[in-house]
Structure formats: structure tokens, C-alpha cells
C-alpha positions in Angstrom: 2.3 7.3 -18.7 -0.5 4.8 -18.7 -4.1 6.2 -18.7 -7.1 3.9 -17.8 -8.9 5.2 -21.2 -5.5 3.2 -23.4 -5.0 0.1 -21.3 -7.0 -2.6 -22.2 -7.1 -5.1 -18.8 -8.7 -8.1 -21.1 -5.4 -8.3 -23.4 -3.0 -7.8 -20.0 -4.9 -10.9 -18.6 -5.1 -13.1 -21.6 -1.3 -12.4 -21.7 0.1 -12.2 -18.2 -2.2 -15.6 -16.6 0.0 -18.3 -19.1 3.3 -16.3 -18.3 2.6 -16.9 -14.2 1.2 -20.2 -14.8 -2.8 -19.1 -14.1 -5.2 -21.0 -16.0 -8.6 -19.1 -16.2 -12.1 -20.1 -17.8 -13.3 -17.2 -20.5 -15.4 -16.4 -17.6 -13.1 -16.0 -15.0 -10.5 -14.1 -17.3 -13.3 -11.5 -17.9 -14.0 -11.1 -14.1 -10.5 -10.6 -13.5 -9.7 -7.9 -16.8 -13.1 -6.0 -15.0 -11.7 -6.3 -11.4 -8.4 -5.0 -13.0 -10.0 -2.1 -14.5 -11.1 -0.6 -11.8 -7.8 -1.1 -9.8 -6.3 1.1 -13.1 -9.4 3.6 -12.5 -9.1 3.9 -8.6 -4.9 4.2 -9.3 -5.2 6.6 -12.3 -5.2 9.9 -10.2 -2.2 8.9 -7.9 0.1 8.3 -11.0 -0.1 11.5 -11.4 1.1 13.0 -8.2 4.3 14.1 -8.5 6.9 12.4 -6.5 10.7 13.6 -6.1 14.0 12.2 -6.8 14.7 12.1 -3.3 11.6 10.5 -1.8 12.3 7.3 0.0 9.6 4.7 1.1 8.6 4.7 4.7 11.0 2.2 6.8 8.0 0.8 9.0 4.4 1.8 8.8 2.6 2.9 11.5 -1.5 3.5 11.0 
């Protein structure tokens, strides 16, 4: 499982941008790897809520 502490956002970005056709300045492409490490900080504790085989996603959400 991915931790936040082994993934390194700067490396995703450099690589994943080309591959969807995003062309960022060094400067953007480091405020996107920071934006993107706190997304993998915030999300960290939910990967590792266990969740069954036989879970199924909600058909409509209602707030």
C-alpha cells in the first residue's frame, strides 16, 4: 500500500503531465507535486479502512 512518507508527488508530476498532454513551467509542476501531497496526506488514513468484498458503491447520492 502507498504511504505518503514513500511517494514522491514531484516525480508522479514530472511523469504523469507529458503522458496527459500537460505542459507545466518548473514553477507550476512544483505547485501541483505540493497540492498533490497533501491530497496523499488528507487520503492516507482512509486507505486504510478496511472495506469488504462485497461492498458496492452507492447507486445515487443523497447529502
Amino acid at each position: 500500500m502507498m504511504t505518503p512518507d514513500a511517494f514522491d508527488p514531484a516525480a508522479y508530476v514530472a511523469a504523469v503531465a507529458p503522458t496527459v498532454g500537460l505542459v507545466l513551467s518548473p514553477e507550476r509542476q512544483a505547485r501541483v507535486a505540493q497540492a498533490l501531497a497533501l491530497v496523499a496526506r488528507v487520503a492516507a488514513p482512509a486507505l486504510h479502512f478496511p472495506v469488504p468484498e462485497s461492498a458496492e458503491p452507492a447507486a445515487k447520492s443523497r447529502p
